[in-house]
C-alpha positions as CSV (number, residue, x, y, z in Angstrom):
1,X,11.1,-47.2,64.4
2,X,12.9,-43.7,64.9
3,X,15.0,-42.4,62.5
4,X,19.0,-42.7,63.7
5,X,21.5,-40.6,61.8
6,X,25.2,-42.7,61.1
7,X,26.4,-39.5,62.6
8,X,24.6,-39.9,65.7
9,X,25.6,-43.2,65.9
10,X,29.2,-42.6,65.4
11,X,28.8,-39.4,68.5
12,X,26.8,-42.4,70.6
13,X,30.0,-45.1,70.5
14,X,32.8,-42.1,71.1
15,X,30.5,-41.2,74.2
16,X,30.3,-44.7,75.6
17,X,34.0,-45.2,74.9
18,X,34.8,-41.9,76.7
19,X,32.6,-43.0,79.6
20,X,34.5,-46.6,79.7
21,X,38.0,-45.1,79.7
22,X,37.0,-41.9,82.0
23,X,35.2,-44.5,84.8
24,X,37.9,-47.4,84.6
25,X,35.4,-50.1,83.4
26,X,37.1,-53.4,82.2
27,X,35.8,-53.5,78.6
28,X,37.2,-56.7,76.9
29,X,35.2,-56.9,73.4
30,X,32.4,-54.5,72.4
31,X,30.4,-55.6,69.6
32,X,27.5,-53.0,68.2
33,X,25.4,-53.8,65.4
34,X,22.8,-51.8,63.5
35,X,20.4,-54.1,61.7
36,X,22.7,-57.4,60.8
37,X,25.4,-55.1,60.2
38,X,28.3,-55.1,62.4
39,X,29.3,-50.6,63.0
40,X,31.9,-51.1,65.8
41,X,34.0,-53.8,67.0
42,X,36.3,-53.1,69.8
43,X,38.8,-56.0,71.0
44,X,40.8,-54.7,74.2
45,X,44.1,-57.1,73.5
46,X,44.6,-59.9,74.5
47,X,41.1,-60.5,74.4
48,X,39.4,-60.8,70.8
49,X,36.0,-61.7,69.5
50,X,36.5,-64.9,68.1
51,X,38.0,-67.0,71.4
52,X,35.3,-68.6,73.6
53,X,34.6,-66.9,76.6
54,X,32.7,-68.0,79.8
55,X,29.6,-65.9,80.1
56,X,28.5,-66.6,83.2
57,X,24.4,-65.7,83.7
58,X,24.1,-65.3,80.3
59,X,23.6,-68.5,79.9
60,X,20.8,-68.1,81.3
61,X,19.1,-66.4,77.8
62,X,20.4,-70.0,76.0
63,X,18.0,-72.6,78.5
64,X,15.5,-70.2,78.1
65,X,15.7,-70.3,74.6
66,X,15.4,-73.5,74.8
67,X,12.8,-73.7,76.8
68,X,10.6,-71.7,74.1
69,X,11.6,-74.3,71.7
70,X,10.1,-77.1,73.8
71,X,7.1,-75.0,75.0
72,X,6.0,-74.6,71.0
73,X,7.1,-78.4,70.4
74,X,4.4,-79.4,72.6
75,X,7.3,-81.0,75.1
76,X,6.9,-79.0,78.1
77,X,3.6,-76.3,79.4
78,X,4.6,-73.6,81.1
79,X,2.2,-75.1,83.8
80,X,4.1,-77.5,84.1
81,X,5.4,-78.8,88.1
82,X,8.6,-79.9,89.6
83,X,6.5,-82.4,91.3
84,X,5.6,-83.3,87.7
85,X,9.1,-84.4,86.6
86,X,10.8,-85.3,89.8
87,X,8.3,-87.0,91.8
88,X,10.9,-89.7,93.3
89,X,12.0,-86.7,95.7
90,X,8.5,-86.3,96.9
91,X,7.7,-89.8,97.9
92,X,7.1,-88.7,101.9
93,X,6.7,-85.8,103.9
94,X,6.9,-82.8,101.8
95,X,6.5,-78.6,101.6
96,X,3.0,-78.8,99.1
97,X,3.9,-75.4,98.0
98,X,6.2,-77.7,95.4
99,X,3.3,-78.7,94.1
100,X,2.8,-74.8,92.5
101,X,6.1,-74.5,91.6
102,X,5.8,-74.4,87.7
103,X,8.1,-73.7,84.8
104,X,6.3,-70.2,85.2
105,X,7.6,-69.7,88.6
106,X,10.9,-71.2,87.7
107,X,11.6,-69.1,84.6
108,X,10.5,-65.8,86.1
109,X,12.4,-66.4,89.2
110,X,10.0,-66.6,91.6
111,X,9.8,-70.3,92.7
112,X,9.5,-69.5,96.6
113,X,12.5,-70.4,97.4
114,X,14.0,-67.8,100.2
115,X,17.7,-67.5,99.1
116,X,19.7,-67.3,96.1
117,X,21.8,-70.4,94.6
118,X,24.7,-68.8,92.4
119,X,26.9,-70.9,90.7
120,X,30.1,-70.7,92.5
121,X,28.3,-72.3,95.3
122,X,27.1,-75.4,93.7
123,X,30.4,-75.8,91.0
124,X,32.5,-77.1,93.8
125,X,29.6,-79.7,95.0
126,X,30.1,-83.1,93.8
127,X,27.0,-84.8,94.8
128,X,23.5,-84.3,93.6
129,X,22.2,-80.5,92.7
130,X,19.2,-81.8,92.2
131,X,19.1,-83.0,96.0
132,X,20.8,-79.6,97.0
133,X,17.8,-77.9,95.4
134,X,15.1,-79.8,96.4
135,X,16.6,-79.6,99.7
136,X,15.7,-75.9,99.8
137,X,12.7,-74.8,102.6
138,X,10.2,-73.0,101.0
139,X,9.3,-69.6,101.8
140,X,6.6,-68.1,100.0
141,X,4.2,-68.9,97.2
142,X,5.1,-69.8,93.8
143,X,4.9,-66.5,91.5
144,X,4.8,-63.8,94.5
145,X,7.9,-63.6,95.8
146,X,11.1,-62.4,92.9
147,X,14.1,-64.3,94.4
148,X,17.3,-64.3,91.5
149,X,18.7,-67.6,91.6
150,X,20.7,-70.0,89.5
151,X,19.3,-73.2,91.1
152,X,16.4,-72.6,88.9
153,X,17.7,-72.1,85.4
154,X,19.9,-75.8,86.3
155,X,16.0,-77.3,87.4
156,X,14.8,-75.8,83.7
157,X,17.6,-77.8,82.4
158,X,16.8,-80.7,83.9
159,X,13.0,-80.6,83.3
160,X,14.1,-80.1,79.6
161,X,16.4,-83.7,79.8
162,X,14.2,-85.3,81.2
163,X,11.2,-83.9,78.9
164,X,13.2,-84.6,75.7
165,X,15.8,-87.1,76.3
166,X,19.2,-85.7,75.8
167,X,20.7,-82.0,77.6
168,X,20.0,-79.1,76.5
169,X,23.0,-78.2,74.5
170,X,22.2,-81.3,72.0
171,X,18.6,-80.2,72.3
172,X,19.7,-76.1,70.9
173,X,22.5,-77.3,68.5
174,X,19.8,-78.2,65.2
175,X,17.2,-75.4,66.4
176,X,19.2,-72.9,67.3
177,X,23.3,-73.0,67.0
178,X,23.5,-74.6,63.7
179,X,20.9,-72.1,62.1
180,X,23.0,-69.5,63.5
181,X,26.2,-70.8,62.7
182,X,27.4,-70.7,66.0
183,X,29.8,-73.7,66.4
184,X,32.3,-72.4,68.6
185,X,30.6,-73.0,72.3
186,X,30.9,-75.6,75.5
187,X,28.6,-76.2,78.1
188,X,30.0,-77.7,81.6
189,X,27.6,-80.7,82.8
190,X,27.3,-81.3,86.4
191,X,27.8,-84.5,88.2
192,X,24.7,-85.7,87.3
193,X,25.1,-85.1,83.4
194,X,22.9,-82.1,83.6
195,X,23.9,-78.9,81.7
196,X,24.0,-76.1,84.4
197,X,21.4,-73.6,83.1
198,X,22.4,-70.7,85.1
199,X,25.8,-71.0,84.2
200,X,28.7,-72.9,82.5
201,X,28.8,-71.8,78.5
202,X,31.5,-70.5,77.1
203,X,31.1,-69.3,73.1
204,X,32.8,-66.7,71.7
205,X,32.0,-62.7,71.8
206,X,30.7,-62.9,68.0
207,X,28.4,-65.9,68.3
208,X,27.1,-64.3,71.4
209,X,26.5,-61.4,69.6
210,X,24.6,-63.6,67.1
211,X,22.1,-64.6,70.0
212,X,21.4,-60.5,70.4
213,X,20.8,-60.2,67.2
214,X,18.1,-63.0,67.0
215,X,16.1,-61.2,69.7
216,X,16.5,-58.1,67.9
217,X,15.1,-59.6,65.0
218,X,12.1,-61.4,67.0
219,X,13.4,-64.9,66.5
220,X,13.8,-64.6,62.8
221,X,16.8,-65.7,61.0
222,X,17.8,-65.2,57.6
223,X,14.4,-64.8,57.2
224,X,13.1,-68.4,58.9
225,X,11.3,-67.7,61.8
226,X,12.7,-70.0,64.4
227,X,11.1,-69.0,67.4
228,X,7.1,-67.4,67.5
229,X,7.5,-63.6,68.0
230,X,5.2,-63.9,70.4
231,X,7.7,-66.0,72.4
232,X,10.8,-63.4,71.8
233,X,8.5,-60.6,73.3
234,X,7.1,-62.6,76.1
235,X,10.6,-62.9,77.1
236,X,12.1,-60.0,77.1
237,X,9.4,-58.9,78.8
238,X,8.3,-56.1,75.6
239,X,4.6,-57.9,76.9
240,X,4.3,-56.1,80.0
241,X,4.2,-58.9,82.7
242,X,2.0,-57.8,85.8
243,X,2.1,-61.2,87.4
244,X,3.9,-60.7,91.3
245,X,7.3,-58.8,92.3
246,X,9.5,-57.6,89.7
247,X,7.5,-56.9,87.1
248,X,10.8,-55.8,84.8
249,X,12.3,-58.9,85.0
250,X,11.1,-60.9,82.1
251,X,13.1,-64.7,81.1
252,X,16.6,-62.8,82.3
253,X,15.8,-59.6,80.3
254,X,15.2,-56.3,81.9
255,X,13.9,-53.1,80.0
256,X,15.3,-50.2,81.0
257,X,14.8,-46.4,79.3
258,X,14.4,-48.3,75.7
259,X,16.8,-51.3,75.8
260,X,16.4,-54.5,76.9
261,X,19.3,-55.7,78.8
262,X,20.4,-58.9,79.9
263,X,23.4,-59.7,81.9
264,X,26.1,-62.2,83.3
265,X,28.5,-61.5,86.4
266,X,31.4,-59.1,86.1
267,X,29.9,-57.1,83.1
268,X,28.8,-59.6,80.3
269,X,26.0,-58.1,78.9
270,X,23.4,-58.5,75.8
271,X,21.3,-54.7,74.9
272,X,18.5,-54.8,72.6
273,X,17.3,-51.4,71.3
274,X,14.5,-51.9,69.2
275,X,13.6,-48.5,68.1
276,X,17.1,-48.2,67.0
277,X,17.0,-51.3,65.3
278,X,20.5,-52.2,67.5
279,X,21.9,-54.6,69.1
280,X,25.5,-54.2,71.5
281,X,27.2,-57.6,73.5
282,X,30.2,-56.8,76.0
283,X,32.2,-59.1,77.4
284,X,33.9,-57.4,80.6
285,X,35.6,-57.5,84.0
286,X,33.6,-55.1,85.8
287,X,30.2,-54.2,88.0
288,X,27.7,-54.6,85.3
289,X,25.5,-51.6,86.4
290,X,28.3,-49.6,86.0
291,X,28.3,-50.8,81.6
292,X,24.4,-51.1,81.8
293,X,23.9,-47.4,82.7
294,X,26.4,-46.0,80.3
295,X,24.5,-47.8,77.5
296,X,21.5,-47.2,78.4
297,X,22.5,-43.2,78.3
298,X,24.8,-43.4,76.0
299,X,23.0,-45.7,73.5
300,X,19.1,-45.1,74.1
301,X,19.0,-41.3,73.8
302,X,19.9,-39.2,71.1
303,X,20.5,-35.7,71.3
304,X,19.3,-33.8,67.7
305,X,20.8,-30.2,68.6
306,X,25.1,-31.6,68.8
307,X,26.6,-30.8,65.9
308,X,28.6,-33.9,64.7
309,X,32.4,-33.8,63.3
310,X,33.1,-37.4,64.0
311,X,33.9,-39.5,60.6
312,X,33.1,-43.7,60.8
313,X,37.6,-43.7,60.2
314,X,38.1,-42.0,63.5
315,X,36.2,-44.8,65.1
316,X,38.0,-47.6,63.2
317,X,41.3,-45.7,64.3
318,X,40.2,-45.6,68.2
319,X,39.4,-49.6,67.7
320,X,42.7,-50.3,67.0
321,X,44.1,-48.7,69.6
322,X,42.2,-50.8,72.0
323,X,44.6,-53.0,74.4
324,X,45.0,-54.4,78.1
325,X,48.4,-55.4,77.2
326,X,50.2,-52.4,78.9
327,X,54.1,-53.2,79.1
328,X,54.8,-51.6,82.7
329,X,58.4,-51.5,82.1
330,X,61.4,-53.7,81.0
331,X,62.4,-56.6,82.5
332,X,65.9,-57.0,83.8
333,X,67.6,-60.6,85.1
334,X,66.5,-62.6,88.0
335,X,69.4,-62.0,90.5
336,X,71.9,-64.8,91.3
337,X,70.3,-67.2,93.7
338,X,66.9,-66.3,93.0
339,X,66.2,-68.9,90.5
340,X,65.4,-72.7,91.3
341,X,62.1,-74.6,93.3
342,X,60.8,-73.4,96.5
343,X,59.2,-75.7,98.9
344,X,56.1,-74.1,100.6
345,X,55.1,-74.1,104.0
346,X,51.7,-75.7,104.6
347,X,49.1,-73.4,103.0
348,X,45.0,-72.7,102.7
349,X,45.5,-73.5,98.9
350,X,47.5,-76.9,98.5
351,X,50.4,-75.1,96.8
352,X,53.3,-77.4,97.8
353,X,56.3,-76.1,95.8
354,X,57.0,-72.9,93.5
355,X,59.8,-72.8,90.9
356,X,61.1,-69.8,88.9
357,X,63.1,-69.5,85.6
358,X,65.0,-67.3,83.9
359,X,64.5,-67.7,80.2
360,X,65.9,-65.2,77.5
361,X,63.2,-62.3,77.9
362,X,60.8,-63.6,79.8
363,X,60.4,-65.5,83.2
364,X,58.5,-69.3,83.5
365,X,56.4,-69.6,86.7
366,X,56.0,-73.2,88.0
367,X,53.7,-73.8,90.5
368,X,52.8,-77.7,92.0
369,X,49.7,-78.1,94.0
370,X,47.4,-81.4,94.8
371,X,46.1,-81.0,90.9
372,X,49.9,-81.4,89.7
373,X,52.4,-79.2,88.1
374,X,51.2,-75.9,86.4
375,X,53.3,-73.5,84.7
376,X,52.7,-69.9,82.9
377,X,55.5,-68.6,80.6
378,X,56.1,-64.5,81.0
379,X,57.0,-62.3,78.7
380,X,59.2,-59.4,80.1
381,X,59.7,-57.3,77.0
382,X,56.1,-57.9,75.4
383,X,53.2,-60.3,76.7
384,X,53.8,-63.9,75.7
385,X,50.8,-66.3,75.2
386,X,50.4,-70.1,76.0
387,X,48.3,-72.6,77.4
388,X,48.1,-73.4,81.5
389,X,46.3,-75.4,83.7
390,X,47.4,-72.8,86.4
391,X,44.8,-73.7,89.3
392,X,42.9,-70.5,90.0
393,X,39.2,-71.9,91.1
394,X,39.7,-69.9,94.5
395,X,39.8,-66.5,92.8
396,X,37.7,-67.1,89.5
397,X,34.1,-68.1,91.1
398,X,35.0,-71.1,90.9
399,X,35.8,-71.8,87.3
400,X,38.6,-74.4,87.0
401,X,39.2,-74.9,83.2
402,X,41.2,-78.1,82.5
403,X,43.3,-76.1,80.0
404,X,43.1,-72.2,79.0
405,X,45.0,-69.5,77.1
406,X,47.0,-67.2,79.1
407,X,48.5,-64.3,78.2
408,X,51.7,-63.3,80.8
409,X,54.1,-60.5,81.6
410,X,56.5,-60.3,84.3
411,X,58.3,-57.2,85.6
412,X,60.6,-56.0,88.5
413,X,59.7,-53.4,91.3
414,X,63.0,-53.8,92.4
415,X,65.7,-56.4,92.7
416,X,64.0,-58.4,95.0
417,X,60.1,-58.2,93.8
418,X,58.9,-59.5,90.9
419,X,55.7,-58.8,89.3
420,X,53.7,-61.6,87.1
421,X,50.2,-60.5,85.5
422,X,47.9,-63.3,83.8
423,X,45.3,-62.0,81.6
424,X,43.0,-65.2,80.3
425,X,41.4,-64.3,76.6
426,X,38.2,-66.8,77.6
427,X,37.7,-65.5,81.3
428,X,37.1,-61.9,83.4
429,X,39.7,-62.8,85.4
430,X,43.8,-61.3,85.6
431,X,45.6,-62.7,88.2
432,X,48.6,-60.4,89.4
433,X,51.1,-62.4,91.3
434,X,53.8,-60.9,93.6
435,X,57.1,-62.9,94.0
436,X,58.9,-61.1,97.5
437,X,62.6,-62.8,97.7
438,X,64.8,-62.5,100.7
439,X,68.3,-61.1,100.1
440,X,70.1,-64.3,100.0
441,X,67.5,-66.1,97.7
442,X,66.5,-68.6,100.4
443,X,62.6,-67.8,100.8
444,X,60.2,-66.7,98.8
445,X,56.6,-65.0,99.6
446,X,53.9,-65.0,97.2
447,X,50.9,-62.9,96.8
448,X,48.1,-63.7,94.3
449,X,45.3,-61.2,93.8
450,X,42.4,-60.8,90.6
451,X,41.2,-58.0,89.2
452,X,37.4,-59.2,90.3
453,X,35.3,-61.9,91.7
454,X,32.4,-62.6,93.5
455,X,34.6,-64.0,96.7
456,X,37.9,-62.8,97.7
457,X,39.7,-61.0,96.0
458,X,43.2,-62.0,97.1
459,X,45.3,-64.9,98.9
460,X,46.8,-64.8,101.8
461,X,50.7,-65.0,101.7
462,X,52.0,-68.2,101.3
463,X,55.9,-68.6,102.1
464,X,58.8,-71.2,100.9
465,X,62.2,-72.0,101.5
466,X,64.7,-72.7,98.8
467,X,65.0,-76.4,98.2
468,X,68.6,-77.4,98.3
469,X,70.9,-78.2,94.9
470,X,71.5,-81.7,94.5
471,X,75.1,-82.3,95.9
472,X,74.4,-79.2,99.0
473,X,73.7,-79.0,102.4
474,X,70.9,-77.7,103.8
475,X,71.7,-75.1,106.8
């Protein structure tokens, strides 16, 4: 293992962090450990390690975690066929390529399937994903064709059910969470009671850290080895595979200049540097080359002639300064007329009425739509916090959480446009929400945009007329 000075160390998270600010890249927490030890937490406010956030592809590292588990419990081979555990969707006429489509193929993403499956696209679907999948032509050999796709971590997961009896979540909670102590996480099921696999956990920054740190470690655990280390390097792919395309991708790790990298969409990522004995997790808004690159240069190289003057309290003083919570400027009133419920003309998005309040500092956004009534309360002199069902499924990749934490601010361009920004502590997503008013109050135009996703970006205007005081006459 080199030899890492904590000055170096110290020079290597002031460089990433300069690199973050200097490039714009949406950092939300940054966790960096050194052995079990924790040398840098940064939590960009509102966002803070401890709040469960979706991690998108990353899940990905948890079913094949689990997936080790069953492999050295004698439950599943990684011979194993589809054929094997689904045979009732291959009573007729069939592609025998699924025949060689294996675990293997499956977990290495290379199942011969043509296309990818992301999650966004099957989140919305209501009927079988197992038929959706199955449904998919072949279009090359198992194992020689690398084709990312999400459609195979939610097969894994069901091969695991239906190996073991219950979803993979219950299977992972005594074998891997609980040891851990990672008690903090949801899984989505789909409509057939299947945990998703490629998607769909959300855990907090910290537990997810945890997971780093056990494949940093080799699958060891306060000293109880859970998993065989043989398994851990298999996977991450520190056992040179040389099986078919894509030789760097392992079970969702990549190794790149000395880390071992895996990743989620918009920027959560997982970095494994062995010889340094470190570990990093990000959870982020942005493109996650962009984050990999930086800490691949930043953290894997070390550069013996810099003389360092950088003290462990100058990065403890930079970590608090950390926030996302920028107050543009201060609010003033809504104007006379302004306030009250819009009704809007027929829309894209089902949005049927709009209502805005004036509160004492801060502005309540009602908004009612074919899922009901949904509100977000805005600060306008500091960012206020609360809960929302605020639909949002068109700009978020499709993630439509029941209930989430929202943190809100709302400020005025001018008299007559008002600005409302929703930053959510569990997701990558901040909505920014442009209220347009006409002079009189009488209509209304509303822009909703997000800071990423992997669809569009932005709405199309939707307009409203003011609905009419009880007791008034419409004209």
């Amino acid at each position: 293992m080199e030899r890492v000075t904590v000055e170096a160390i110290e020079y290597s998270i002031h460089t990433l962090l300069d690199h973050i600010e200097r490039d714009h890249i949406e950092i939300h927490n940054l966790i960096l450990s050194r052995g079990d030890k924790i040398i840098f937490c940064g939590e960009w406010k509102p966002y803070d390690i401890h709040t469960p956030y979706i991690i998108h592809s990353l899940t990905k590292i948890f079913t094949n975690t689990a997936i080790g588990f069953a492999m050295y419990e004698g439950k599943i081979r990684m011979s194993d066929t589809v054929v094997d555990f689904f045979p009732e969707y291959f009573q007729t006429d069939y592609d025998r390529r699924y025949e060689r489509m294996t675990v293997e193929s499956l977990i290495r993403m290379q199942n011969g399937h043509g296309r990818m499956i992301s999650g966004n696209e099957w989140r919305p679907l209501q009927s079988s994903w197992l038929e959706a999948f199955f449904r998919e032509p072949m279009a090359y050999e198992p194992l020689t064709h690398y084709q990312y796709s999400s459609g195979n971590s939610y097969i894994l997961s069901a091969i695991l059910q239906r190996a073991i009896g219950m979803r993979t979540e219950e299977y992972l909670r005594t074998r891997f969470f609980e040891p851990l102590g990672i008690d903090d996480y949801t899984w989505d099921v789909s409509p057939e009671g299947i945990n998703p696999g490629g998607n769909g956990l959300s855990l907090s920054t910290l537990s997810l850290h945890k997971a780093g740190l056990f494949y940093l470690q080799r699958g060891s655990w306060n000293g109880q080895q859970l998993l065989p280390k043989a398994w851990i390097d298999t996977a991450m792919g520190r056992i040179p595979f040389s099986l078919g395309e894509n030789s760097g991708y392992a079970y969702h790790w990549e190794s790149r200049g000395g880390c071992f990298l895996a990743g989620g969409a918009f920027g959560q990522t997982l970095a494994v540097i062995p010889d340094k004995n470190m570990a990093l997790t990000a959870t982020a808004a942005c493109e996650g080359e962009d984050l990999w690159n930086h800490i691949v240069h930043d953290l894997g190289l070390e550069d013996q002639n810099v003389r360092f003057h950088l003290f462990r309290e100058d990065l403890q003083k930079r970590a608090k300064r950390l926030s996302m919570e920028r107050v543009p400027t201060q609010g003033i009133p809504l104007e006379a007329g302004q306030e009250g419920s819009y009704d809007m003309e027929e829309n894209a998005y089902g949005i049927r009425s709009i209502e805005v309040e004036q509160e004492e500092d801060g502005v309540v956004f009602k908004m009612r739509d074919q899922r009901g009534l949904h509100s977000v309360r805005c600060g306008t002199g500091e960012w206020r916090y609360s809960m929302t069902s605020m639909t949002g499924n068109y700009l978020h990749h499709q993630y439509q959480p029941k209930r989430i934490k929202v943190a809100a601010f709302a400020w005025w361009k001018d008299k007559q446009l008002l600005y409302l920004k929703w930053r959510y502590p569990g997701m990558a997503f901040c909505d920014t929400v442009k209220i347009h008013f006409s002079a009189d109050g009488g209509r209304i135009w509303m822009d909703r945009s997000v800071n990423i996703n992997s669809q569009a970006r932005s709405l199309d205007t939707v307009t409203g007329r003011k609905r009419p005081m009880k007791g008034t006459k419409d004209i």
